[in-house]
C-alpha positions in Angstrom: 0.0 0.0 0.0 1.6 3.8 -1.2 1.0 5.7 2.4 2.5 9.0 0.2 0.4 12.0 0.2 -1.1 12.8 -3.4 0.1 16.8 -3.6 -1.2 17.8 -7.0 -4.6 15.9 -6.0 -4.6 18.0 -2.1 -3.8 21.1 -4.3 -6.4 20.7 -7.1 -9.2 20.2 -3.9 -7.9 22.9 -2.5 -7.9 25.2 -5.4 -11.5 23.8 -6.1 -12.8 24.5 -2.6 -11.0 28.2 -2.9 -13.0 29.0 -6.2 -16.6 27.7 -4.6 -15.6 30.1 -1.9 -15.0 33.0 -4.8 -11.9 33.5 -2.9 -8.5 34.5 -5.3 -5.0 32.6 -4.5 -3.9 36.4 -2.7 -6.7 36.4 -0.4 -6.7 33.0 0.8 -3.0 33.0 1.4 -3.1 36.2 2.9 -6.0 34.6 5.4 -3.5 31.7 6.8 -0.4 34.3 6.8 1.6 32.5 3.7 3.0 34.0 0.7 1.0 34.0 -2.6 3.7 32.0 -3.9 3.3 29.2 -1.4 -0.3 28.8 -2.4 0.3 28.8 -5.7 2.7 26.2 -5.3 0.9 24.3 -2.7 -2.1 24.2 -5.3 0.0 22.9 -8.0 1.6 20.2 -5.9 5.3 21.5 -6.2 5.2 21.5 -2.5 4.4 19.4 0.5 3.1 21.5 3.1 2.6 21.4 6.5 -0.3 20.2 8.9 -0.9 23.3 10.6 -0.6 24.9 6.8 -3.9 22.4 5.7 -5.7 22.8 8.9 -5.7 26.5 8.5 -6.3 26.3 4.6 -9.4 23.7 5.7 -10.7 25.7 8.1 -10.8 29.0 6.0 -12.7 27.0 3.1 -14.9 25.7 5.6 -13.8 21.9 5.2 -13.0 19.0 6.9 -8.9 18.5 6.7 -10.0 15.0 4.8 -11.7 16.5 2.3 -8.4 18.0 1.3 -6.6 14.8 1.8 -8.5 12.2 0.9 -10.8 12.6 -2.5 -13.9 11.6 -0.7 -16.3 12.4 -3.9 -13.9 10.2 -5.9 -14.4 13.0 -8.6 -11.9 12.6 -11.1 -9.3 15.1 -11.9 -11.2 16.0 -15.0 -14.4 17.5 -12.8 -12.1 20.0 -11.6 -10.8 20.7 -15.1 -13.9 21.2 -16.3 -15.4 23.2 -13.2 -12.2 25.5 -13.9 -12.8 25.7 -17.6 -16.7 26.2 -17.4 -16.0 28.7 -14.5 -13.1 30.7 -16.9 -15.8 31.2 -19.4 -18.5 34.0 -20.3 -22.5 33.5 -19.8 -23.0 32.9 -23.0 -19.6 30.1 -23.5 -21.3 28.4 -20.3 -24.4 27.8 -22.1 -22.5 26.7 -25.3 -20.3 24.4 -23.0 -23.6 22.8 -21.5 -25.3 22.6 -24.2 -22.4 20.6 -26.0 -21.7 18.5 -22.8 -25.4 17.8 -22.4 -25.2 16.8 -26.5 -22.7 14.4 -25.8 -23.4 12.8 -22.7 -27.2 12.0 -24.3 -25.2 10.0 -27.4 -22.9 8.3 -24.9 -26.3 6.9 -23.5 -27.5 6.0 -26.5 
């Protein structure tokens, strides 16, 4: 059994968690007293960080710490990558993007 820590999956939660909070990199670092830079790297997994680093991130985004950890919804990297792409776009390229995912996902089931 791996017992290492999966950084770029803790980061992409996190970043996840940050955006449904509508909270940029700068503020959320700012919140737990690190340096935008350490966010940005603890949200791209280029760096381990530290417990009392994830219980203050966790407790800012108004998670449990295993939520971070662990991928409880099992979502699949590619949910966030969507979320993020869906959430990058205009009003109108969200309704183009559903409309197209809704297309596609009705001929998968067919």
């Amino acid at each position: 059994m791996n017992n290492e820590l999966d950084y770029i999956g803790i980061g992409k939660r996190i970043r996840h968690y940050r955006k449904l909070r509508d909270m940029s990199q700068e503020q959320l670092a700012e919140k737990i007293d690190i340096s935008v830079t350490h966010m940005s790297h603890i949200e791209t997994g280029s760096t381990k960080l530290s417990l009392q680093v994830i219980t203050s991130i966790a407790k800012e985004l108004e998670v449990k710490i295993d939520m971070l950890i662990y991928d409880q919804d099992k979502q699949s990297d590619y949910c966030y990558e969507i979320e993020d792409i869906v959430s990058s776009s205009s009003k109108k390229e969200q309704k183009l993007l559903y409309n197209a995912l809704k297309s596609i996902k009705a001929s998968l089931n067919s």
